[in-house]
C-alpha positions in Angstrom: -1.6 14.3 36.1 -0.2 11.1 34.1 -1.0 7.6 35.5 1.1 4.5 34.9 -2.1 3.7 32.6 -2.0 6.9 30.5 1.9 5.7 29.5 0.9 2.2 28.8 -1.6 3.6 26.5 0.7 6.0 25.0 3.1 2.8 24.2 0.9 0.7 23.7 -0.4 3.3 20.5 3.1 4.7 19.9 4.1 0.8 19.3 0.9 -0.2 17.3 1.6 2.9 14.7 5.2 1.5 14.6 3.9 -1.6 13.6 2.4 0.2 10.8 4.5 3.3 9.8 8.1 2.0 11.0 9.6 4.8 12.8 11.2 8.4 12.1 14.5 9.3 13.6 15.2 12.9 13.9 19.2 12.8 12.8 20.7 15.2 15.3 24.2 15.3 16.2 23.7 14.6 19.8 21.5 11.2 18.7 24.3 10.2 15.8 27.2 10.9 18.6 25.1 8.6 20.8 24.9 5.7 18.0 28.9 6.1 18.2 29.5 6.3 21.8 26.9 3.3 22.3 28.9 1.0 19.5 25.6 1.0 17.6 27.0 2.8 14.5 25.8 0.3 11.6 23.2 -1.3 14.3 21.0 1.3 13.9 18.1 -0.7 14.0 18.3 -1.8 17.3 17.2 2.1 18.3 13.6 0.1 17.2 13.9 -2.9 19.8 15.3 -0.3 22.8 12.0 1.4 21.9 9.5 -1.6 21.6 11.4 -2.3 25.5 9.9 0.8 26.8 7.5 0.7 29.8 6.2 2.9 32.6 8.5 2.2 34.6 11.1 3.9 32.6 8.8 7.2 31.7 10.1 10.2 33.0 8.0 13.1 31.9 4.9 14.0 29.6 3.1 14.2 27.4 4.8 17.6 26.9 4.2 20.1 24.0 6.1 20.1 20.7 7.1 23.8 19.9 10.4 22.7 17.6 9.5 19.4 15.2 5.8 19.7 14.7 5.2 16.2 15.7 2.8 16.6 18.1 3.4 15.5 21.8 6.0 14.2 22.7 7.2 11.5 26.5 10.3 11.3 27.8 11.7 7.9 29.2 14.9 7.0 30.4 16.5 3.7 29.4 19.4 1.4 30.4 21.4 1.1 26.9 24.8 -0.9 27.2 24.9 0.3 30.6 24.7 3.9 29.9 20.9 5.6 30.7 19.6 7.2 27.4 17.3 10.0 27.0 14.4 9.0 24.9 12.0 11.5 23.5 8.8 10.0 21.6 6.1 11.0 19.8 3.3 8.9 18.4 3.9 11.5 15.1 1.7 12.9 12.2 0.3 10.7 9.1 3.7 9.6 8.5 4.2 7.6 11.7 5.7 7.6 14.9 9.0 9.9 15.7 12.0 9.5 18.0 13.4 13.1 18.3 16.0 11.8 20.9 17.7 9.3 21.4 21.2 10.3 23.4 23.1 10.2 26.2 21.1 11.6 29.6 22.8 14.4 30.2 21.4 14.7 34.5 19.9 12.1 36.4 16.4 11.7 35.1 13.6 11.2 37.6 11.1 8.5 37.1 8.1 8.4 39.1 6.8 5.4 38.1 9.7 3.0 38.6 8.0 0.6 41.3 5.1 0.2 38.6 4.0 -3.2 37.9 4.3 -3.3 34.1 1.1 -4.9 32.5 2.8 -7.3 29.6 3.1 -6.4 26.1 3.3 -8.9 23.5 
């Protein structure tokens, strides 16, 4: 079962190889209708400071196996973007660096269990 810890870790590596590798965005047409529908066409960079702002509170599910991009495992989190919750899906990646394979509109409700959590800071 993940623990509040186990997500903190998870960020706190997926954001260290970030630091290193920059980040991969998997360029699917739900994630590029998302940039439009969230007025962030041409402000695609701040995809990287939504994910730097993601904390346990936010995690929704994972980590869950990666049968379709080969990225390894992957955590879901749910996050507040101009008002609108986004589905973000995360991997910390291969050699080449971390990986966002979504980053899109929620399309339900999305549970998080950890949303009382007392984030630890980061920084």
């Amino acid at each position: 079962m993940t623990t509040p810890a186990d997500v903190e870790y998870f960020l706190d590596h997926f954001n260290h190889r970030m630091d290193l590798h920059g980040v991969r965005f998997i360029e699917r047409r739900k994630n590029r209708k998302a940039l439009f529908d969230l007025e962030l066409v041409g402000l695609e960079d701040h995809r990287v400071r939504y994910l730097r702002e993601l904390t346990a509170n936010l995690y929704s599910e994972g980590p869950l196996k990666d049968d379709r991009f080969g990225v390894g495992p992957y955590w879901v989190f749910g996050k507040k973007v101009r008002g609108v919750e986004v589905y973000v899906k995360i991997s910390v990646g291969d050699e080449n660096g971390p990986v966002c394979i979504s980053f899109h509109k929620a399309e339900r409700p999305m549970h998080k269990p950890f949303i009382q959590f007392r984030c630890r800071s980061r920084g």
